[in-house]
C-alpha positions as CSV (number, residue, x, y, z in Angstrom):
1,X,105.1,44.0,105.0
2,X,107.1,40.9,106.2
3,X,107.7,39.6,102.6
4,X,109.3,42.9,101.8
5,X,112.1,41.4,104.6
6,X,112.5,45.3,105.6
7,X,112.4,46.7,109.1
8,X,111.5,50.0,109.8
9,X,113.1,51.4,113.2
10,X,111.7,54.6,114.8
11,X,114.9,57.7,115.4
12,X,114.7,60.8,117.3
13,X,117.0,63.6,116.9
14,X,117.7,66.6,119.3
15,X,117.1,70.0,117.2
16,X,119.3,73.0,118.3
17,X,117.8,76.3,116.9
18,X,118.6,80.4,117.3
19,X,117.0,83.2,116.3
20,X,119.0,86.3,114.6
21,X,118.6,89.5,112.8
22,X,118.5,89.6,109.0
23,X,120.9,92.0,107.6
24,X,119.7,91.8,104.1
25,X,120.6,93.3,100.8
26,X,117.4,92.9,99.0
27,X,116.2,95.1,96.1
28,X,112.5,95.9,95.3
29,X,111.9,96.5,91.1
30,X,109.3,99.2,89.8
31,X,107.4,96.6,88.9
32,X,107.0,95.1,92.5
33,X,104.5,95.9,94.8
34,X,105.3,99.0,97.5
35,X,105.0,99.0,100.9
36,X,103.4,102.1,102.9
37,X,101.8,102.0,106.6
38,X,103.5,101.2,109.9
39,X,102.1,98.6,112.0
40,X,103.5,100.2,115.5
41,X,103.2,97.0,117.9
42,X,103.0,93.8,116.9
43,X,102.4,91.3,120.0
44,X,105.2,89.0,118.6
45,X,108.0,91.4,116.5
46,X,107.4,95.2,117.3
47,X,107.1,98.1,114.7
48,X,107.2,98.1,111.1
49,X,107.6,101.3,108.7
50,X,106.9,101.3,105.0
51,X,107.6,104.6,103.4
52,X,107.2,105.2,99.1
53,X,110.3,107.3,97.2
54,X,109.4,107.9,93.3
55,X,109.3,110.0,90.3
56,X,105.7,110.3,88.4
57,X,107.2,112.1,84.5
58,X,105.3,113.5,81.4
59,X,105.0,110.2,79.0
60,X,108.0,112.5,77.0
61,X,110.0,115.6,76.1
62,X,110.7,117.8,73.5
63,X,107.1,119.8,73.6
64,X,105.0,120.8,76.5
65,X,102.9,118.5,78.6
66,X,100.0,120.9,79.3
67,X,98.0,122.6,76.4
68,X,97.6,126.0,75.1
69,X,100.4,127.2,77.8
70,X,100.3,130.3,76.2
71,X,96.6,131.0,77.2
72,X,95.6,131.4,80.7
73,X,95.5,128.6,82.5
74,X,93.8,128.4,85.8
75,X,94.2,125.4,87.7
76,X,91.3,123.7,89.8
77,X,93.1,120.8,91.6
78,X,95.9,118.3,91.7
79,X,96.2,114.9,92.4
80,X,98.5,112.3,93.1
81,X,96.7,108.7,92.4
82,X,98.2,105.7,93.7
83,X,97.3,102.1,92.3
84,X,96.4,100.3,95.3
85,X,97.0,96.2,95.2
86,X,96.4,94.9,99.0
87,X,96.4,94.8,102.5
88,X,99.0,93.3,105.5
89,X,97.7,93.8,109.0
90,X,94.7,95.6,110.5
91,X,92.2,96.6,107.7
92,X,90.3,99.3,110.5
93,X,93.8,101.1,110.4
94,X,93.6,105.1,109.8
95,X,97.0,106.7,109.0
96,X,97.8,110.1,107.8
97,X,99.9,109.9,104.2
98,X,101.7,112.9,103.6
99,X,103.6,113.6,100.5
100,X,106.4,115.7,100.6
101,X,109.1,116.3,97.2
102,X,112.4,114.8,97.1
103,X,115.6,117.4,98.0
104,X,117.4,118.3,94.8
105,X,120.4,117.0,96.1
106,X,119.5,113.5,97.1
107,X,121.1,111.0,95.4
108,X,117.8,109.5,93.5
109,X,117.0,108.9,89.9
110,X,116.7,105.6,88.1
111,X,118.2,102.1,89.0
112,X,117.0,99.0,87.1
113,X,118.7,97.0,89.7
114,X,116.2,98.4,92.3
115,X,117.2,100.4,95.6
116,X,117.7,97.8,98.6
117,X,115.1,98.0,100.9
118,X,117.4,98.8,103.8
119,X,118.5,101.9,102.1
120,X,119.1,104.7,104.3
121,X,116.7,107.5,104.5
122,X,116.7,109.5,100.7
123,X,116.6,113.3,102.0
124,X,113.2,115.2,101.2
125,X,111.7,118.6,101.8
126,X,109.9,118.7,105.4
127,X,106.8,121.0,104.1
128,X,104.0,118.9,103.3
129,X,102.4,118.8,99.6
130,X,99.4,117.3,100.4
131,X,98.0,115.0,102.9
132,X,95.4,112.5,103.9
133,X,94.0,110.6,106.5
134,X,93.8,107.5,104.9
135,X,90.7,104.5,105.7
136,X,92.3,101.4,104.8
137,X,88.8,100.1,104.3
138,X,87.5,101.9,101.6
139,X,91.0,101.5,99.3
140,X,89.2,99.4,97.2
141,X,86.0,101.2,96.5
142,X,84.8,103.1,94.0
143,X,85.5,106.8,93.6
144,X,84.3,109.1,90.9
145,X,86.4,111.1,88.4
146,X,84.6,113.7,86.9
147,X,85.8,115.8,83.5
148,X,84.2,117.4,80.7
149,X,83.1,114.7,78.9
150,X,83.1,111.8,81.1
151,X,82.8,110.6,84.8
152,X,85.1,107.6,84.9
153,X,84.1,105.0,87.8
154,X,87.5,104.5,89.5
155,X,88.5,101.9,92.2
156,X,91.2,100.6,93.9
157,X,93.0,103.9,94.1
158,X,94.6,106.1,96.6
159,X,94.2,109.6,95.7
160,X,95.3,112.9,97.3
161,X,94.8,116.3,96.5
162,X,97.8,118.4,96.1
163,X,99.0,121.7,96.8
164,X,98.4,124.1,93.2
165,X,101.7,126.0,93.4
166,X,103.0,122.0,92.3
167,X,101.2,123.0,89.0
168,X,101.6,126.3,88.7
169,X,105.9,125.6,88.9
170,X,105.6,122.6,86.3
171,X,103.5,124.5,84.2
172,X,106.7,127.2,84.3
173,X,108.9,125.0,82.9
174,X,110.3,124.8,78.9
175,X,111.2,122.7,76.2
176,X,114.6,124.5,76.6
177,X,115.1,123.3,80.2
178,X,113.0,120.4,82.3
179,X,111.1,119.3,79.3
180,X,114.0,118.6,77.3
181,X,115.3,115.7,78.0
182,X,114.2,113.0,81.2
183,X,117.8,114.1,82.7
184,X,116.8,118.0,82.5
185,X,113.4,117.3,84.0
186,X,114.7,115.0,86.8
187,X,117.4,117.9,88.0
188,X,114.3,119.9,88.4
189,X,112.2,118.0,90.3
190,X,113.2,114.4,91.7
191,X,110.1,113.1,92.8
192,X,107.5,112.2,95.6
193,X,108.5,110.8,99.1
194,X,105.2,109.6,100.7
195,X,105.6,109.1,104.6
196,X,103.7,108.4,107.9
197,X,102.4,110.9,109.8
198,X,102.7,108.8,113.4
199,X,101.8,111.3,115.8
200,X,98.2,111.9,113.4
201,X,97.2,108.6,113.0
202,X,94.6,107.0,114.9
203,X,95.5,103.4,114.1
204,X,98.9,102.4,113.0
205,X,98.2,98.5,112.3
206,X,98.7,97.7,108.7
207,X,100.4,97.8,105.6
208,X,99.2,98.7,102.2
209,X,100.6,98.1,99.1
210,X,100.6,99.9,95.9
211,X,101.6,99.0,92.4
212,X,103.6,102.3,90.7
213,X,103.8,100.5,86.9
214,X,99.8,100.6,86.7
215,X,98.7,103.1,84.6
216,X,96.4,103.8,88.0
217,X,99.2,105.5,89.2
218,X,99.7,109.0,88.3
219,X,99.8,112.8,88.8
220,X,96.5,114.5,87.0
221,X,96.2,118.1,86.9
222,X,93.1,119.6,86.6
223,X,92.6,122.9,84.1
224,X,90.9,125.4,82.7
225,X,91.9,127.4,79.6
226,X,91.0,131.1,79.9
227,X,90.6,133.7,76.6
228,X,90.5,137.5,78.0
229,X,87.5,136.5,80.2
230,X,86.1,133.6,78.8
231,X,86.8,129.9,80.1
232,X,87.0,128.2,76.5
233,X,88.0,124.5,77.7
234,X,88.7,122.0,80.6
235,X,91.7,119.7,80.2
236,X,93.3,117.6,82.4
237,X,97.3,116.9,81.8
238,X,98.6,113.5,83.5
239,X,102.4,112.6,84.5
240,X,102.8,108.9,84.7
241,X,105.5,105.9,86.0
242,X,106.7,104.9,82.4
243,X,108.5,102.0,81.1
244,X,111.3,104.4,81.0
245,X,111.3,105.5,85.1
246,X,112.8,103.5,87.6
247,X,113.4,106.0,90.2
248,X,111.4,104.8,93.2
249,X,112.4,103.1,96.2
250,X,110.7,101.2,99.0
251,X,112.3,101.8,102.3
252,X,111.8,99.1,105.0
253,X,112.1,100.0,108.9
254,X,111.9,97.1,111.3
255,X,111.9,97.8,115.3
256,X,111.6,94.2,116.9
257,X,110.5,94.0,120.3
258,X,108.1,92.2,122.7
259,X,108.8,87.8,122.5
260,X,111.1,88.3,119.5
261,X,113.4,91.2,120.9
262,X,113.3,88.8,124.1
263,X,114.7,86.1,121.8
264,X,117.1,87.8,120.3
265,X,118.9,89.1,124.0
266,X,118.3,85.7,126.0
267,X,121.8,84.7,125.7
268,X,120.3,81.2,124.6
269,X,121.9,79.3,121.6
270,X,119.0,77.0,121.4
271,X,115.5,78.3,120.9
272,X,112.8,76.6,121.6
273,X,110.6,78.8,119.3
274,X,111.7,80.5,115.6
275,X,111.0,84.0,114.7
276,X,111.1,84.5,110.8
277,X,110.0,87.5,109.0
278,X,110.4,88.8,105.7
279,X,113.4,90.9,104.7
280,X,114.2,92.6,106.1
281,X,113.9,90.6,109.3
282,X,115.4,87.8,110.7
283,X,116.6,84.2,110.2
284,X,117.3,81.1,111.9
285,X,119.9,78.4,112.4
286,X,118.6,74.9,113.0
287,X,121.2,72.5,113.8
288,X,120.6,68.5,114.0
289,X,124.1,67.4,115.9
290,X,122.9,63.6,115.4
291,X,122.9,64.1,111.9
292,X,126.7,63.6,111.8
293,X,126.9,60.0,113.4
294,X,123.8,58.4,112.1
295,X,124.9,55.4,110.1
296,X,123.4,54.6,106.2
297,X,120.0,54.3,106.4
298,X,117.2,54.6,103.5
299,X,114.7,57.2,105.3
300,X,111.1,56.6,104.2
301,X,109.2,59.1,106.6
302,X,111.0,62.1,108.4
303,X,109.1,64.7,110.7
């Protein structure tokens, strides 16, 4: 307003931008949510790969996980159960999940720090475990666990059946040895690597994610306890992600192409469009030259 004896003057100011790749060092914790999926071809930034690496452990040492080990035990099934949380992309997608163990001598085990997400690849064994076409539309609904007492209503879980020589080797194992001590256990078996089958999966559009410190997630091995030739009980024997484990690792793959590979080789320091994507990805420089020889002003609006 005129009594105010203020005059408000209208500035424009030329905006030089550039698009870049984003060499990042970030770190994912256990207790973040994981990445697993590839979205092949994205119409603006290409491919994107999201593969699990973690460790599921008996809740402690010092005696053995599975019951009346000394009896016969005959196992019925195996499964890996993953917590699921949400969805990035294509909900219709279909991908093949197959789990595969961790090489003994890869350099995994637990960091509270978090591995970066741009670690390279952690080595594993190439013979599948188990594996799973996965429909990202039924990830959260309901599926049935039955046991000899109870049917527990489960949802919001990813679970795949498991090769039984798995068991049959952890149910091998001592107190004098693996179930000693986490350290003892972890030289014997490092863990799950849970990868992409791209060639076997119809629709490679999304992203899931899946929470590993839920007590969702979890190996469950299912038994029976045999005397002579009688089955005298059903037990099931779980290995969790404890407050203890920090052994996993989310690896992040990014492929740009299509408009934001073009942007990236135009040769052009000033954009007229901005590609930004989460780490790892890219980033941006915006420049205002203008800036620099604009006088004192108090700026009440700026666009």
């Amino acid at each position: 307003p005129a009594v105010d004896n203020i005059t408000t003057f209208d500035t424009i100011l030329d905006v030089v931008s550039d698009n870049f790749l984003l060499q990042d060092s970030a770190r994912l914790l256990r207790t973040e949510a994981h990445a697993l999926g590839i979205i092949a071809n994205d119409a603006e930034f290409g491919k994107t790969k999201g593969e699990i690496y973690f460790s599921l452990t008996p809740a402690g040492y010092g005696t053995h996980p599975f019951s009346k080990k000394d009896s016969t035990l005959i196992i019925d099934s195996v499964v890996l159960a993953l917590s699921y949380n949400t969805i990035y992309g294509d909900t219709q997608s279909l991908q093949k999940v197959n789990v595969h163990e961790i090489d003994f001598d890869a350099n995994f085990g637990n960091n509270f720090a978090g591995y970066r997400i741009d670690t390279a690849q952690i080595p594993y064994d190439l013979s599948v475990l188990g594996s799973k076409v996965v429909d990202f539309t039924t990830l959260n609904d309901s599926v049935y666990d039955v046991r000899k007492r109870d049917t527990l209503r489960l949802k919001n879980q990813l679970r795949i059946q498991l090769n039984k020589t798995l068991a049959n080797r952890f149910i091998s194992y001592d107190t004098a040895n693996a179930y000693k001590n986490d350290s003892l256990f972890r030289a014997n078996f490092r863990g799950f690597a849970l990868k992409i089958d791209e060639g076997a999966s119809p629709v490679k559009k999304a992203l899931a994610y899946f929470n590993l410190s839920s007590a969702d997630t979890k190996l469950v091995f299912y038994y029976r306890v045999k005397s002579g030739s009688v089955i005298t009980d059903t037990i099931t024997t779980e290995f969790g992600f404890y407050t203890f484990n920090a052994a996993n690792a989310n690896l992040i793959t990014r492929t740009p192409a299509n408009n934001f590979l073009t942007y990236l080789n135009n040769g052009n320091t000033n954009d007229d469009k901005i590609y930004l994507q989460n780490s790892p990805g890219s980033y941006a420089t915006i420049r205002i030259p203008g800036l620099s020889s604009l006088s004192n002003r108090v700026i009440h609006r700026a666009e």
